[in-house]
C-alpha positions as CSV (number, residue, x, y, z in Angstrom):
1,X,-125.4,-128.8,-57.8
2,X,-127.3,-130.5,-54.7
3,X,-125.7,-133.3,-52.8
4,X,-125.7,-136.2,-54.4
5,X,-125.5,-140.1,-52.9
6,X,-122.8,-142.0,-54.1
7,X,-121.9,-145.9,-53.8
8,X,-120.7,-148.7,-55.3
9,X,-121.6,-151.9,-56.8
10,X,-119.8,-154.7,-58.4
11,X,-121.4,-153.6,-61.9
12,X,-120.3,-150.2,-62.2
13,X,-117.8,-148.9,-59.9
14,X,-119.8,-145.7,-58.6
15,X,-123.0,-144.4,-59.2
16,X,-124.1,-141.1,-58.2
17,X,-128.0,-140.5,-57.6
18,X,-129.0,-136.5,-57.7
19,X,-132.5,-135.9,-56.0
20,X,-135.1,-134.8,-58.0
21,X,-136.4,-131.1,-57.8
22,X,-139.3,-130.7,-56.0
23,X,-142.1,-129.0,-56.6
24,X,-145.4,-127.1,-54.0
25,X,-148.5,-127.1,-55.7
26,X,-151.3,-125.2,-53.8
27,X,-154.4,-125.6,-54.8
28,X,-158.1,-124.0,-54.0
29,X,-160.9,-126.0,-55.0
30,X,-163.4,-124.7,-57.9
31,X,-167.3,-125.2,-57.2
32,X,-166.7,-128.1,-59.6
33,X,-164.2,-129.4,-57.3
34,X,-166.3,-128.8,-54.5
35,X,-169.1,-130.6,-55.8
36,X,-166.9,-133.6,-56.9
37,X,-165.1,-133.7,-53.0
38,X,-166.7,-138.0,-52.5
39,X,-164.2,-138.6,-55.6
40,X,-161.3,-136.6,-54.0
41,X,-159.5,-140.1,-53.0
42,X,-159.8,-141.2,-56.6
43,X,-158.6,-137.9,-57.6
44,X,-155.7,-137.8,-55.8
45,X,-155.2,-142.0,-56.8
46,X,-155.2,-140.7,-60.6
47,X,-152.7,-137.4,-59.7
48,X,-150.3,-139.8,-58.6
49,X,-150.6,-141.9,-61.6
50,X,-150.1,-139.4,-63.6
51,X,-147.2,-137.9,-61.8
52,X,-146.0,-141.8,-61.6
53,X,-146.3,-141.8,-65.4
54,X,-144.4,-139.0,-66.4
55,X,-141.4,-140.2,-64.1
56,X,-142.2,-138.4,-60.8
57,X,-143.2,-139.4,-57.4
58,X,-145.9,-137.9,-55.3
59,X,-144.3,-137.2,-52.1
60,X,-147.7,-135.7,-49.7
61,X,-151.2,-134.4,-50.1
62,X,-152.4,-132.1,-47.5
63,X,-155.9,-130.7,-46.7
64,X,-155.2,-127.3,-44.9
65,X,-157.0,-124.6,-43.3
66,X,-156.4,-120.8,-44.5
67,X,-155.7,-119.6,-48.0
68,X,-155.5,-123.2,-50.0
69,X,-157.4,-126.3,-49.7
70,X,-154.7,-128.6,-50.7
71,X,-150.8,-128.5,-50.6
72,X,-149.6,-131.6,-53.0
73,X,-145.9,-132.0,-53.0
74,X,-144.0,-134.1,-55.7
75,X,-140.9,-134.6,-57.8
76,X,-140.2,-134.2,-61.4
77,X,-137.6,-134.7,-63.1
78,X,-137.5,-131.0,-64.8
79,X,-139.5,-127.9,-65.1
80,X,-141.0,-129.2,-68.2
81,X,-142.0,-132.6,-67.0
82,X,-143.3,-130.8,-63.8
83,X,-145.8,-128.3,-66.3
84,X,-147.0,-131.2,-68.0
85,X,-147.6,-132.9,-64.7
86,X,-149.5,-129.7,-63.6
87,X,-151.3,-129.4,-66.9
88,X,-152.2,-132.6,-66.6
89,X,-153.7,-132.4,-63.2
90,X,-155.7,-129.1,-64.1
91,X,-157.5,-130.9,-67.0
92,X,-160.7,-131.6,-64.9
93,X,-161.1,-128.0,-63.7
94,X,-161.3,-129.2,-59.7
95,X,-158.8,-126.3,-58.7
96,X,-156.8,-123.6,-59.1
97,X,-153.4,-124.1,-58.8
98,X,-150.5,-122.3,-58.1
99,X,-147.0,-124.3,-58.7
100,X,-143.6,-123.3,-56.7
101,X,-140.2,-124.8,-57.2
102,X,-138.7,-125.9,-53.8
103,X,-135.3,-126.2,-53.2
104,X,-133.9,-128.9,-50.2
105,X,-131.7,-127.2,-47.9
106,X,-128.4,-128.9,-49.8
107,X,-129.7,-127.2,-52.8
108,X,-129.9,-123.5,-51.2
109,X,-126.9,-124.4,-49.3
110,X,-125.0,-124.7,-52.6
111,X,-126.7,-121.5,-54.4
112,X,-125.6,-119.2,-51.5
113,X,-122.1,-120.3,-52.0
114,X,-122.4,-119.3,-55.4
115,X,-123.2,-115.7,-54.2
């Protein structure tokens, strides 16, 4: 289990926070995508609605030179709230995508002390 934050309030004594996992999408635009590039902004305004929506947060977009055209890092709750998130995003056919699940340093920390 990662690190969690702890404190305490009045209300309830203590209350442990656990991160949420995160997750590496890469992307590489489609011709579509391409051609749509003077909505990218509202693009990205609607991913992170809809990553807002299903309980994540959108951490960073990135344009990048080399292999992808966009990194997009967020956090979802699960795996399965982070492939409806995707499949969600892919809807519009703007990119291909290809999703990783990242794991803080706490989080490998405590898998290789598993080992």
């Amino acid at each position: 289990m990662a690190h969690a934050s702890t404190f305490h309030t009045r209300a309830c004594p203590t209350v442990i926070i656990s991160p949420m996992p995160h997750y590496v999408s890469l992307m590489r635009w489609t011709s579509q995508g391409v051609a749509g590039l003077p909505a990218w902004r509202d693009r990205v305004e609607e991913g992170e609605r809809t990553i807002a929506e299903a309980g994540g947060t959108l951490v960073g977009v990135y344009v990048t030179l080399g292999r992808y055209d966009v990194v997009e890092i967020f956090e979802a709750p699960n795996d399965e709230t982070a492939t409806e998130i995707i499949l969600k995003l892919q809807r519009h056919g703007a990119e291909h995508t290809e999703t990783l699940r990242a794991f803080t340093r706490e989080e490998a920390e405590e898998i290789i002390r598993r080992v």
